[in-house]
ZAVOZA-809158 format. One record per residue: x, y, z of N, C-alpha, C in turn. Coordinates in steps of 0.1 Angstrom, whole numbers, padded with zeros to 4 digits, always signed. Each point is the difference from the previous one (the first is absolute). Layout:
<atoms>
XYZXYZXYZ;...
</atoms>
This chain:
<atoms>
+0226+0027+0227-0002-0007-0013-0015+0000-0003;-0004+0005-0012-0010-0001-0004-0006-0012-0006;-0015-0002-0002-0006-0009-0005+0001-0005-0015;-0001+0007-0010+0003-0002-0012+0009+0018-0010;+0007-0004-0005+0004+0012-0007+0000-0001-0017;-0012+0010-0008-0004-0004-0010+0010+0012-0012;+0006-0010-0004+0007+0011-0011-0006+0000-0014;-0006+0012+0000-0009+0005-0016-0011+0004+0001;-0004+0018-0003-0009+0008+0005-0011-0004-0014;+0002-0010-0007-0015+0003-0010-0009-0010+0003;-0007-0004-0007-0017-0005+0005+0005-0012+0003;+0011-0009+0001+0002-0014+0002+0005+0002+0015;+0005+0011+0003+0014+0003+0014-0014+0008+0010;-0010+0005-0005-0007+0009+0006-0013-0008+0006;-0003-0008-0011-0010-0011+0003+0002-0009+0011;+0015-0002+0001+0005-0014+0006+0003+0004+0011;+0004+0016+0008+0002+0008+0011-0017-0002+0006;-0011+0004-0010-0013+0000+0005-0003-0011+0011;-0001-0012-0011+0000-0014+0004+0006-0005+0013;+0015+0003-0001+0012-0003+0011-0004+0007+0013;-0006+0008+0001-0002+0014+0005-0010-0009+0012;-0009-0007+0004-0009-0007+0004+0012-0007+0009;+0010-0004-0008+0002-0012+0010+0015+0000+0010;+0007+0014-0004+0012+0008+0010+0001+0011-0007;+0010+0008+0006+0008+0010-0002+0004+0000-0017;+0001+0010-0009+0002-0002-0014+0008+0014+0005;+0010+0001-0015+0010+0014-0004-0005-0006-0012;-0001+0011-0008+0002+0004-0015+0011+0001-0010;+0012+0001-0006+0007+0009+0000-0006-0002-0020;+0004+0012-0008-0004+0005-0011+0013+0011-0003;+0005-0005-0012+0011+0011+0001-0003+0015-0007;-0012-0005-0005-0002+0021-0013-0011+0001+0015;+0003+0017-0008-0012+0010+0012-0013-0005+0007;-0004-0008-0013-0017-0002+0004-0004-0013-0003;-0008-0006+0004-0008-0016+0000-0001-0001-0012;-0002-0010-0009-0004-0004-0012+0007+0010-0011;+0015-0002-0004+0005+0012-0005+0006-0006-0014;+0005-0011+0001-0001-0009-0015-0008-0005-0004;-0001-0013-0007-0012-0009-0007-0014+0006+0004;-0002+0003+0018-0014-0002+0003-0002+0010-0003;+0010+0015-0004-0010+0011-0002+0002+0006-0011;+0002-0018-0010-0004+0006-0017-0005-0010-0003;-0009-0010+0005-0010-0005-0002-0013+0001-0008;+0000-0006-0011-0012+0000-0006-0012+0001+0008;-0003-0002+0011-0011-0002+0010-0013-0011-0007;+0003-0008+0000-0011-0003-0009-0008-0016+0012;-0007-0003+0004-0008-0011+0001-0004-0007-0005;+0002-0015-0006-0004-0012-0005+0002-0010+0003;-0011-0009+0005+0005-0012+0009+0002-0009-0011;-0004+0001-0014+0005-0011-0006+0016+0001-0009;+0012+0008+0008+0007+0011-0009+0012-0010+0011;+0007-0010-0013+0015-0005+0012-0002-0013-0002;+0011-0010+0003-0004-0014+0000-0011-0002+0013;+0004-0013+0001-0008-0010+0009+0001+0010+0014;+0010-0004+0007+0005+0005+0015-0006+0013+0000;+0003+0009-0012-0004+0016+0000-0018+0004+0003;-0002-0011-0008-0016+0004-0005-0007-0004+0013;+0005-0012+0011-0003-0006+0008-0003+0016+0015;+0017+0007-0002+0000+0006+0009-0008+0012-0002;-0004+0004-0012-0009+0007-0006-0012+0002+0002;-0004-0013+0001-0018-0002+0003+0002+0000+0018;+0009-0006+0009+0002+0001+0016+0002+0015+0002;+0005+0010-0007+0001+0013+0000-0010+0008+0000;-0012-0003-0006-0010+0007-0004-0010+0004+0006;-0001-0005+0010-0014+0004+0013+0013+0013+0005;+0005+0000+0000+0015+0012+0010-0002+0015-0009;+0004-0005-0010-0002+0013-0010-0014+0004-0002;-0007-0011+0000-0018+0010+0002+0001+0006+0007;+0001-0007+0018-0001+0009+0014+0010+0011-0004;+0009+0003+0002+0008+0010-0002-0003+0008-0015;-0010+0000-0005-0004+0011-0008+0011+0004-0008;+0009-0007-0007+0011+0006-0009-0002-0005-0012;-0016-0006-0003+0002-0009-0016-0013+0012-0002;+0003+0001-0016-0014+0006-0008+0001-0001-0018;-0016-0006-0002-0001-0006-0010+0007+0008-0014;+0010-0009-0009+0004+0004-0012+0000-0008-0010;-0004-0010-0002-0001-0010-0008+0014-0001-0008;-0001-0014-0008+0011-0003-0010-0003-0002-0014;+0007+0004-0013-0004-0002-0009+0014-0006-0007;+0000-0012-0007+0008-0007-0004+0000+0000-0016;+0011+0008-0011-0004+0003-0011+0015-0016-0011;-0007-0002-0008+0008-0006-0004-0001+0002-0016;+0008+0000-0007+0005+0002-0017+0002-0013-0012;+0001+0003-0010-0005-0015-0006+0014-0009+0006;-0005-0015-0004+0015-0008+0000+0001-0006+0015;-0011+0011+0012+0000-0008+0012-0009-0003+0005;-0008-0011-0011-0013-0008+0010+0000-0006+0004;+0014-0010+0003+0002-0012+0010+0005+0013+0014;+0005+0005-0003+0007+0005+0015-0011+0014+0008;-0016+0000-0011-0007+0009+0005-0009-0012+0010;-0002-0010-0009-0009-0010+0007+0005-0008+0012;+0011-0003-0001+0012+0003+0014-0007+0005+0013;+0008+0015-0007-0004+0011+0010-0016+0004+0007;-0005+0000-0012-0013+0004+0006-0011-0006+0011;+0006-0017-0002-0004-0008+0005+0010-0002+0015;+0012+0003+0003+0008-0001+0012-0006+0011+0007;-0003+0014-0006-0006+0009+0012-0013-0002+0001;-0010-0003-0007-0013-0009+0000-0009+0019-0007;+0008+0004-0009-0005+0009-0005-0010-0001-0014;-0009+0006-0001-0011-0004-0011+0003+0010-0013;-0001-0011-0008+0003+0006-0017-0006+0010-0004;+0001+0008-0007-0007+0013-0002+0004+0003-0014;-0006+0008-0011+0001+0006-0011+0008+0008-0001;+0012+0004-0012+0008+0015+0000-0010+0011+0003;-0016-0001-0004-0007+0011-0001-0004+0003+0018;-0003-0013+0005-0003+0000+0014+0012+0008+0010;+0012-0002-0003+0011+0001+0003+0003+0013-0001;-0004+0009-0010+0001+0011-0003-0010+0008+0006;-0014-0007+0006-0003+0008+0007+0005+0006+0013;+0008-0014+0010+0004+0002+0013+0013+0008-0007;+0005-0001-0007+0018+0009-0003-0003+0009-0017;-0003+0009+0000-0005+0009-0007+0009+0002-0010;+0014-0001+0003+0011+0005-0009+0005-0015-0008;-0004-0014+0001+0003-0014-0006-0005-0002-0014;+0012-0001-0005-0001-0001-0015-0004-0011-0003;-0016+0000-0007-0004-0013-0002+0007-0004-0014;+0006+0003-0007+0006-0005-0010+0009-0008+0006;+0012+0004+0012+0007-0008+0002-0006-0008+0013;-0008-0001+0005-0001-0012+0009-0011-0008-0009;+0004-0013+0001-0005-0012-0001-0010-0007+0010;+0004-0005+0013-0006-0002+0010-0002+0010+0009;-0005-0002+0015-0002+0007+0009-0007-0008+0013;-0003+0005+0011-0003-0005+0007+0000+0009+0014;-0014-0007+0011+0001+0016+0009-0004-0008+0011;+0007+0002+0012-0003-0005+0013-0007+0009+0010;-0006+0001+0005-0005+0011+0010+0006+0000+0012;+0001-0010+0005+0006+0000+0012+0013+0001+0006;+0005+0016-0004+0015-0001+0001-0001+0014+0005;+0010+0004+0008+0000+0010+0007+0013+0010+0000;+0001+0015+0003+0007+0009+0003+0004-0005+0016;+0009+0003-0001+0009-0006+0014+0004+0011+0007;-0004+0010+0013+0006+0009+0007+0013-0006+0005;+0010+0005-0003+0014-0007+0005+0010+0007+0010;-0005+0012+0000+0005+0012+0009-0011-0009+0015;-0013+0004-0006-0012-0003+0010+0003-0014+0011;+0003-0011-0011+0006-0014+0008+0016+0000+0008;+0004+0005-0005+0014+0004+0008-0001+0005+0010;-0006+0012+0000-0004+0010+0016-0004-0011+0007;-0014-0005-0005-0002-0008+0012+0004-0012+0006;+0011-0004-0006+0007-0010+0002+0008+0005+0015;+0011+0013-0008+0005+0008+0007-0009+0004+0013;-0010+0005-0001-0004+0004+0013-0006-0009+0008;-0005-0017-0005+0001-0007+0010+0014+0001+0004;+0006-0005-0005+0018-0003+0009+0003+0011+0009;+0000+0009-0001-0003+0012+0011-0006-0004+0011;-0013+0001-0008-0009-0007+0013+0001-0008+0012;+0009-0008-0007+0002-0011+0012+0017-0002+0004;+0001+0012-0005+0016+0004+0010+0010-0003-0010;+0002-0001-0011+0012+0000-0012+0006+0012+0002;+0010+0000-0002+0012+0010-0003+0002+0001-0019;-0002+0010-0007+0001+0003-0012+0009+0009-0004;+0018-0005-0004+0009+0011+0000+0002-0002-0020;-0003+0015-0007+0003+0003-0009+0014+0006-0002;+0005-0003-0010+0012+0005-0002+0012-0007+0009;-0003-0012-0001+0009-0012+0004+0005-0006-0007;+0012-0004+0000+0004-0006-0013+0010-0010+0004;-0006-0013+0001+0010-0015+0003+0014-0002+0001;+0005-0002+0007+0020+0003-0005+0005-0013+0006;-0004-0008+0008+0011-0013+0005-0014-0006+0007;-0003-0012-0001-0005-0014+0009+0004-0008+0005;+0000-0001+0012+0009-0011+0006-0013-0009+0008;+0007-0013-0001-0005-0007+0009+0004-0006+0016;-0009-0002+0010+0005+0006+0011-0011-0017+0011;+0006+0000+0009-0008-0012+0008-0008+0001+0004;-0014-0002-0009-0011+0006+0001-0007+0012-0006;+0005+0001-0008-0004+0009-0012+0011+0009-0011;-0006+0015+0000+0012+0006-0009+0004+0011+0003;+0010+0010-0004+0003+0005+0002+0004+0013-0015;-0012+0006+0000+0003+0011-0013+0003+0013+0001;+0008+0003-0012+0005+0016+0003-0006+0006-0010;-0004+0013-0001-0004+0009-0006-0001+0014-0001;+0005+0007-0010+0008+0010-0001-0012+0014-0003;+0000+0011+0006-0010+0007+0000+0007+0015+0005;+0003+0008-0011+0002+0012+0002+0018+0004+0005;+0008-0011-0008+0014+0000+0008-0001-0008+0011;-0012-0005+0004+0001-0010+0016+0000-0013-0005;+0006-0010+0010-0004-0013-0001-0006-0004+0012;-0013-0007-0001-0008-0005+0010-0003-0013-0002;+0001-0013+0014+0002-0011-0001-0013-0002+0011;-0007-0010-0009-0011-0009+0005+0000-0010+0001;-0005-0007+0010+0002-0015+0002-0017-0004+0003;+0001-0009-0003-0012-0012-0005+0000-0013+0003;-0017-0002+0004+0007-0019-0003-0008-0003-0013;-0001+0004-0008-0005-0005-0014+0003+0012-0011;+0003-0001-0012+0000+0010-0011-0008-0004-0007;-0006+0010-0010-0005-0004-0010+0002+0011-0010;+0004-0010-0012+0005+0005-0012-0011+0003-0005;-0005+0016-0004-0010+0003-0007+0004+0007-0008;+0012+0001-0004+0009+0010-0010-0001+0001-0015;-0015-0008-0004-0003+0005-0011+0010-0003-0012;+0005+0005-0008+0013-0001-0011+0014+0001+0005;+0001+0003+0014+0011-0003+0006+0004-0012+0011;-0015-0012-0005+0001-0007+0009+0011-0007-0003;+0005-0005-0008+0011-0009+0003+0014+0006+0004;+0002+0014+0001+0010+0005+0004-0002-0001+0020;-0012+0000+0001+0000-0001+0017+0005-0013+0003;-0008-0009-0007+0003-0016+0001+0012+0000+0000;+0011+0000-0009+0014+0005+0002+0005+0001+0011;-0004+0017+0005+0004+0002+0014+0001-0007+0008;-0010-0005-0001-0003-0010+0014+0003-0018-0002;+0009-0001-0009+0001-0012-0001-0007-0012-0008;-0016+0002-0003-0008-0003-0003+0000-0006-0013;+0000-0012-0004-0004-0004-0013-0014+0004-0007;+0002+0003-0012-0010+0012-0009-0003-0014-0012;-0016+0000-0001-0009-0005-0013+0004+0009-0011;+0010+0010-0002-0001+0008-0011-0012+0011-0002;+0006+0012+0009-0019+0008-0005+0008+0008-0010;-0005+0006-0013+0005+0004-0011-0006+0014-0001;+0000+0011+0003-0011+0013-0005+0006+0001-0016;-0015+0005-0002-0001+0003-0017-0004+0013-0001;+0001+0007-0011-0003+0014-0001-0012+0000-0007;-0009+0009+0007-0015+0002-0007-0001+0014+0002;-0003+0009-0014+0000+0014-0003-0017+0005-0003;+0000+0011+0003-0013+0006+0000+0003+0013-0010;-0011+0007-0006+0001+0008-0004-0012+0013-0001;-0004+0006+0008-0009+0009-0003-0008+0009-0014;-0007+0001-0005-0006+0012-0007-0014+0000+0002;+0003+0013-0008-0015+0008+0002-0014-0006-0004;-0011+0000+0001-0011-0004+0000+0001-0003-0016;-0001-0013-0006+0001+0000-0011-0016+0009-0011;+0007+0007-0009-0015+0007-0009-0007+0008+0015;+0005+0007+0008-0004+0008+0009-0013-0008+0005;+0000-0007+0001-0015-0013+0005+0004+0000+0020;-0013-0005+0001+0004-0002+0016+0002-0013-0004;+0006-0010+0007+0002-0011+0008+0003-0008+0010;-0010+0009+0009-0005-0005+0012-0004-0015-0002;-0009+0003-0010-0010-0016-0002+0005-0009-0008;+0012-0001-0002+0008-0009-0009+0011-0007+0007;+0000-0014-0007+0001-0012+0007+0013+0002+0005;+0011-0009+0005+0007-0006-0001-0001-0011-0014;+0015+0005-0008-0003-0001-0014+0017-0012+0000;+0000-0015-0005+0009-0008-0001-0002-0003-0017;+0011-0001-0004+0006-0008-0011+0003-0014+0002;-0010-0010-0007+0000-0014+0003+0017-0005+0003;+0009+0005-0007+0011-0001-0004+0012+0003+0016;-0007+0011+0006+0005+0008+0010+0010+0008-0009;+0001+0006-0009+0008+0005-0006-0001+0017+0008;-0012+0006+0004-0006+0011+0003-0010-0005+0008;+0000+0008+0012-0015+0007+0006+0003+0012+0007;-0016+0001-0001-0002+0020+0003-0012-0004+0005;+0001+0011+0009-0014+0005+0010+0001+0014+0003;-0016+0004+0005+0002+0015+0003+0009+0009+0014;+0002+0010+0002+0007+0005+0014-0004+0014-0002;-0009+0002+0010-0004+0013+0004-0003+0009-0012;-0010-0005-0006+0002+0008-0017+0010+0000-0012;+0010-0003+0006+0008-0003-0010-0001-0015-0002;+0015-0005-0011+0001-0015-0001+0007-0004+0002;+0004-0017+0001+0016-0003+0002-0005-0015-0010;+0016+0001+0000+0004-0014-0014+0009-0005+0005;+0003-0012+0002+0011-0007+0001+0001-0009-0007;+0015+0001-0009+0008-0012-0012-0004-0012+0011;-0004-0006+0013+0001-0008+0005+0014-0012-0006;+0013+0011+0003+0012-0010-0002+0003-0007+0018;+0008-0006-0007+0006-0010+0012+0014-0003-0002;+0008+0007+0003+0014+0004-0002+0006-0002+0011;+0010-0013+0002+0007-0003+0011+0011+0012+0006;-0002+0005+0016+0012+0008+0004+0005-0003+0012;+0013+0012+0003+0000-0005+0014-0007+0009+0007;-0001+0000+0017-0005+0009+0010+0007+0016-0007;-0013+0004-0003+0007+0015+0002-0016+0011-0004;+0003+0013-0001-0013+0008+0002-0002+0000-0016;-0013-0006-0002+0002-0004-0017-0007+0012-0007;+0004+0011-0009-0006+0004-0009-0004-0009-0017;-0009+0010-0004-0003-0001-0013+0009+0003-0006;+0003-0013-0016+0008-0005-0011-0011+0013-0006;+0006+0011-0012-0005+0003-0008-0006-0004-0013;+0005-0010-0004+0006-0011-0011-0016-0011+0001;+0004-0002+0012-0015-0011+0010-0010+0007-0003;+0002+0012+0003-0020+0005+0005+0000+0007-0014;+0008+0002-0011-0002+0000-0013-0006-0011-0011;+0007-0010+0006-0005-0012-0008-0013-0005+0004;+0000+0004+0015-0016-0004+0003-0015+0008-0002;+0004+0010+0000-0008+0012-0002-0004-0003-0020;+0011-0002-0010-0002-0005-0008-0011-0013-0007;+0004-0011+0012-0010-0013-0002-0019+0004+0007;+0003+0008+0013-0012+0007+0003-0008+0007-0011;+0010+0013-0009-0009+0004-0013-0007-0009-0007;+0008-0009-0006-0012-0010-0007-0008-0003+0000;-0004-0001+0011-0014-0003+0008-0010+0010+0000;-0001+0014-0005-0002+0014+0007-0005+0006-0012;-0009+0008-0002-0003+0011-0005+0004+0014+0003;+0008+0001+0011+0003+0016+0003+0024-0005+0003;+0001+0010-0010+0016-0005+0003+0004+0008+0014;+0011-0004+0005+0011+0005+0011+0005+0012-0003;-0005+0012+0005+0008+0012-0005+0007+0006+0008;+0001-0006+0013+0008+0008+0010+0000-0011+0012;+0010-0002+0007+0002-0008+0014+0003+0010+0010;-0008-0005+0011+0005+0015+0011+0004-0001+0008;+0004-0016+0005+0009-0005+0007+0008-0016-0004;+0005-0006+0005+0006-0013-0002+0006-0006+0015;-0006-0013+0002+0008-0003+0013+0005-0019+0001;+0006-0003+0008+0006-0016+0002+0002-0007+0011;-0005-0012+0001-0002-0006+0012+0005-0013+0000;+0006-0007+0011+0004-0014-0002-0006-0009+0008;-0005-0010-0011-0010-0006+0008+0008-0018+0002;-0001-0003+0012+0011-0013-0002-0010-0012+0005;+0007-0013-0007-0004-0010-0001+0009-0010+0003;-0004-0010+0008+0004-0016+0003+0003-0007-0016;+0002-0005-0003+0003-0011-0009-0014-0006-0005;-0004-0004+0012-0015-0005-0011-0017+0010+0004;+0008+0011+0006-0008+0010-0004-0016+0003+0010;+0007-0005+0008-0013-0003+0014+0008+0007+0011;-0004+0006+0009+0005+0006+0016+0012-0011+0004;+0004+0015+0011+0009-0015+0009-0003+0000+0010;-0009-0002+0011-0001+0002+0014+0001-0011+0014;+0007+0007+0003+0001-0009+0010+0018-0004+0011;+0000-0007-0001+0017-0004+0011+0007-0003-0012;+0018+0004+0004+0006-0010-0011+0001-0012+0003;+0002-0009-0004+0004-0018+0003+0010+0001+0005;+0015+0009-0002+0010+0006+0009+0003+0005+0013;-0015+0008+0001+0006+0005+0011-0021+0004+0006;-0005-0004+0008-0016+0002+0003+0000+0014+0003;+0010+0009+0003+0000+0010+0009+0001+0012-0014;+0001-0004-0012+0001+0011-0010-0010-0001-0008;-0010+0007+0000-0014-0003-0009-0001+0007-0011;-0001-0004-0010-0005+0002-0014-0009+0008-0001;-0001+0012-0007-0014+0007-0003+0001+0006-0014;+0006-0008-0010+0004+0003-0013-0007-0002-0010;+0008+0003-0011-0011-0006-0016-0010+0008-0004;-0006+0008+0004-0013+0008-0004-0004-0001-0013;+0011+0004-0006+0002+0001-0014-0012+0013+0000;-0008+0000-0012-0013+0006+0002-0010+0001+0007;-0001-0009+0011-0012-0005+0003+0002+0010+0013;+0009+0003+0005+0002+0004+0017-0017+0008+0005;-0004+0009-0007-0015+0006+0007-0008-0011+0001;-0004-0004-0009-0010-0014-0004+0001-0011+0011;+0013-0003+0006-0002-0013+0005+0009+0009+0015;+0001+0009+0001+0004+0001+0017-0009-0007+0011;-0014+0006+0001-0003-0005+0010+0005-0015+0005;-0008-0007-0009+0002-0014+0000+0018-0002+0003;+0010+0010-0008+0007-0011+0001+0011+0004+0012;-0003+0012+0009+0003+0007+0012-0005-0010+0012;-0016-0005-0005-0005-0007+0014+0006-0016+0000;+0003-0006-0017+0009-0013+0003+0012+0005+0006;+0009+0008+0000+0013+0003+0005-0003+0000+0014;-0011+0009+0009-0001-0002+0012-0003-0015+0006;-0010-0006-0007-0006-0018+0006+0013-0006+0000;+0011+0004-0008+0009-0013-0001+0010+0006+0011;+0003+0012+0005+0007+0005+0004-0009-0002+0022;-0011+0002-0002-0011-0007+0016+0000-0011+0000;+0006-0012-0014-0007-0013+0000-0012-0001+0005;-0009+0004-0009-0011-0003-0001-0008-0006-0009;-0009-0010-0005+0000-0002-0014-0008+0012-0010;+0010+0000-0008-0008+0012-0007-0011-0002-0007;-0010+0010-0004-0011+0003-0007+0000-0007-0013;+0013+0001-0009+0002-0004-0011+0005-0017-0003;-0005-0004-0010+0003-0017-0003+0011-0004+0002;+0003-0010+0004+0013-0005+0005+0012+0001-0013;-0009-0005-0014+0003+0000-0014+0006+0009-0005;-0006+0013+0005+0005+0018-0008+0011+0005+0011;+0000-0003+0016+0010+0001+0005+0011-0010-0001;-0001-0010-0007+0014-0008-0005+0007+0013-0013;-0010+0002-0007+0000+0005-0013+0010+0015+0003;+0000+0005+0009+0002+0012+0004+0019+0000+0009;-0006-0012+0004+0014-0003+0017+0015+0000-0010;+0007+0007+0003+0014-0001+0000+0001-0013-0007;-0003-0011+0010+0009-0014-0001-0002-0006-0012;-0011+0003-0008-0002-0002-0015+0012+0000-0006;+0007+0006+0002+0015+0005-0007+0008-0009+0001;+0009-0006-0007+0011-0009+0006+0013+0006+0004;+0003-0004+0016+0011+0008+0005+0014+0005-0010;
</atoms>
């Protein structure tokens, strides 16, 4: 019997193998081919510690010495554009990321293609970053290696049992079934966490994945945009940032679903790509790809980490929603303190905020 067995190969299941990894024997299991194969590897990548409620922003700023050392952040700034009709919800906004007012004309300098007719306000933060997300995963992954993890791709969950002294999981890999036993699980299943929870008996806070679609094109007006921001719609109706010379847009919808491999709504990244023009001097004349990710959430929209109140031996590593690159470190190293009993690094306040037991049975 192993020490812990972490079910869910993306940045929440990979992180929490890292972490776990220090303190016994870890297994992995991940059911698609490769690490980070849903949500985490359609990731906006983006860094902002002031980007998320309370709990989020908390584990955001504890995150941030991790992602300097590990060299995966590089400067992109944010530009925040808003249209008439929303100056209560710019002055809002502008003021919750602690971003500074700026001119349509100032605005137009950092995003070259912003139709100053149609923006009204604006606003530009410097301190926001490009997120390597491939970069932070490896090394997540190659600590856990490191210190003796077992990492099986192409596993895929099929029965949990519970057993005297831990558990007992099956998983199905190539026509085979292979059965692990553990004295701890942890549910890192991402948009399929509550179907593990299930498995295993476990009472579920409700984690809900939502669909968020991406859409690629070409460099808009053949322009580079390298040096162009990270670009929000006060509204969130749309944001777009650069990718490797080209661009990407996202309708930023939030479309409830169940667990499944989520593509792009054509319908979605039409209507969004539409509220994006408005804003724009150069139209949409071609998409050269389209993609969909589920990003899932708790109920009030903060992490789950930690033990269930049911059962101490089934640990939570849920909820990411968007935030999962942004707040791993931090929120990998509370999953190991509570799992050493040790007191953790973090306020006693933000680990209530985070713990399972917030939930009513």
């Amino acid at each position: 019997m192993i020490d812990f067995l972490v079910i869910g190969g993306g940045i929440a299941g990979t992180s929490a193998a890292a972490a776990l990894s220090t303190l016994g024997a870890v297994t992995l299991l991940e059911a698609e081919p490769a690490l980070g194969y849903h949500a985490s590897g359609r990731s906006a990548a983006m860094f902002l510690e002031s980007y998320g409620n309370g709990p989020v922003r908390a584990l955001n700023a504890a995150s941030a010495a991790t992602h300097r050392e590990t060299g995966v952040l590089s400067p992109r700034g944010l530009l925040i554009v808003a249209g008439p009709g929303e100056e209560e919800r710019f002055a809002r906004t502008h003021a919750a990321f602690g971003a500074t007012p700026v001119t349509p004309g100032e605005a137009a300098a950092l995003w070259p293609i912003l139709d100053t007719a149609a923006c009204t306000r604006a606003a530009h933060l410097g301190e926001v970053f490009d997120l390597d997300t491939d970069r932070l995963l490896q090394h997540f992954a190659r600590t856990a290696r490191e210190n003796g993890a077992v990492i099986r791709t192409g596993h895929t969950v099929s029965a949990v049992t519970r057993l005297d002294g831990g558990w007992a999981v099956e998983a199905r890999s190539g026509g085979e079934t292979t059965t692990i036993e553990a004295r701890i699980l942890v549910n890192a299943a991402g948009a399929w966490a509550d179907q593990v929870a299930a498995m295993a008996g476990v009472p579920s806070p409700g984690i809900q994945p939502y669909r968020r679609s991406m859409a690629r094109i070409p460099a808009p007006g053949g322009l580079d945009t390298r040096s162009w921001p990270f670009v929000d719609e006060v509204a969130e109706r749309w944001y777009a940032k650069p990718d490797a010379g080209a661009w990407l847009v996202s309708p930023a919808e939030e479309d409830p679903m169940d667990p499944h491999d989520a593509w792009a709504d054509d319908m979605v990244i039409a209507e969004g790509l539409a509220r994006y023009e408005a804003f724009v001097t150069e139209p949409v004349t071609r998409v050269e790809t389209t993609w969909a990710g589920l990003r899932s959430f708790a109920p009030d929209r903060a992490l789950v980490i930690g033990p269930a109140p049911s059962d101490p031996a089934f640990l939570w590593c849920a909820g990411q929603g968007g935030y999962g690159f942004q707040t791993a470190p931090a929120a990998s190293r509370l999953l190991a303190d509570l799992v050493a009993g040790r007191p953790p690094e973090l306020d006693p306040a933000l680990c209530a905020a985070l713990s399972p037991a917030r939930f009513p049975a």
